[in-house]
N, C-alpha and C positions, 0 to 999 in steps of 0.2 A: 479521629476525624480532623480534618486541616478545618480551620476557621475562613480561610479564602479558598475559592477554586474560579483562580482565572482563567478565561478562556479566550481563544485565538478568533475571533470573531464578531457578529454584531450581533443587536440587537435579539435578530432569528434564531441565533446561537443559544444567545442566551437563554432566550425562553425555552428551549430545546430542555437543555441543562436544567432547569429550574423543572421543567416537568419529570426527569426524570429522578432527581431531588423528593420530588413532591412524590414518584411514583415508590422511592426505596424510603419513606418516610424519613430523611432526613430533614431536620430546619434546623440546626446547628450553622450551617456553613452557607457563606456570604458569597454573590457571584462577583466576578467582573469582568466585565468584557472590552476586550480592546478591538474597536474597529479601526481598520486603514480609512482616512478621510477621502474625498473624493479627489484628489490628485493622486493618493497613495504616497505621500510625503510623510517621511518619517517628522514626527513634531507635530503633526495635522490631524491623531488621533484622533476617533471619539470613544467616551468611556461610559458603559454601562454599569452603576452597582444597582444589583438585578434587573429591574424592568426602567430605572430610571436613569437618563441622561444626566451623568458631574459632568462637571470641569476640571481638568487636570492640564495646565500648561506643560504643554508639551517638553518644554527645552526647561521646563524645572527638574532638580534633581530626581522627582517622585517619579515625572515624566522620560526620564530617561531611564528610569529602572525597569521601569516597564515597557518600556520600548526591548532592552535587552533581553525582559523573560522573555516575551514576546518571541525575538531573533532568536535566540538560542534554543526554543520551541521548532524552530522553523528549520532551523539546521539540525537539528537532535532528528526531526520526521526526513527531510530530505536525503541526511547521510542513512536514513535504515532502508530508505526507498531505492536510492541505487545502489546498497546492497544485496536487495532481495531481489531487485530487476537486472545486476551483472549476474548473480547464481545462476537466477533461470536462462538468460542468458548462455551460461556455460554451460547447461546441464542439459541435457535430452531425457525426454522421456522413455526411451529405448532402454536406458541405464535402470530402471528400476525393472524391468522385465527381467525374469531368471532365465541362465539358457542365453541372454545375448548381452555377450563381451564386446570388447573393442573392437575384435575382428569383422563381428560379423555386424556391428554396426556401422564398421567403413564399408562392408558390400552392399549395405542393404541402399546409402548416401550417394554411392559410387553409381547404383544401379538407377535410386529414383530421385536423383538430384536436391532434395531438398527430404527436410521432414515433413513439409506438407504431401510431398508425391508419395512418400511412404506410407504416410494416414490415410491418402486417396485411394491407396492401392487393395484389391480384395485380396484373402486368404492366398487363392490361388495364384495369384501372380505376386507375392511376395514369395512363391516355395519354389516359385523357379530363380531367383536368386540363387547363385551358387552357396554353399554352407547354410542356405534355410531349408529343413525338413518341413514335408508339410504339419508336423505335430509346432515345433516352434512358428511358422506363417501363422499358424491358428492361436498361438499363444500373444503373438505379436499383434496381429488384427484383432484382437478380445480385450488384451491391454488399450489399445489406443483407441477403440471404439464404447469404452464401459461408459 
């Protein structure tokens, strides 16, 4: 168990954390929390160890260290978020359906201009798409309807 577990927030935060602390019986390990001050000026922190308000000058070296875990927290969550949000992004849900490859993913795109017109569309009117049978139309609408 880590002896500190700091976290990216206030006060709210904290107590979050400490209940759930409290709910996996740990008391080994110590909170802290870093709130942005009301300008959101790096230097203008405030710091929570568990329910109670220190003081940690900001532009002391203790205060800059923490300002870094902090950023580096922020970027570590950001770089995985527009990760996960370019994949989906690039990926269709068409692509996990068996039975429909690239081909018949550009007709079905070609036919109802977007992916939402496709989701929009019933059974029957996806089979008249050229290269949709109606056994795939039925497999297509049941994937994107479940």
């Amino acid at each position: 168990m880590p002896d500190l577990l700091v976290i990216d927030g206030g006060l709210g935060q904290v107590r979050r954390a400490l209940a759930v602390l409290q709910e996996l019986q740990v008391e080994s390990v110590k909170t802290l929390g870093i709130a942005k001050g009301v300008e959101r000026i790096s230097g203008e922190e405030r710091f929570f160890l568990g329910e109670t308000e220190i003081v940690i000058d900001g532009r002391s070296e203790a205060g800059h260290l923490l300002q870094h875990i902090r950023d580096e927290a922020h970027r570590f969550a950001i770089t995985g978020h527009r990760a996960r949000r370019s994949k989906k992004r690039n990926q269709s849900e068409l692509e996990e359906i068996a039975g429909v490859g690239p081909k018949r993913r550009r007709q079905l795109l070609m036919h109802f201009g977007s992916p939402n017109g496709i989701r929009g569309a019933s059974a029957e009117e996806l089979a008249k798409v050229p290269g949709i049978s109606g056994t795939i139309a039925h497999q297509i609408y049941n994937a994107l309807h479940e």
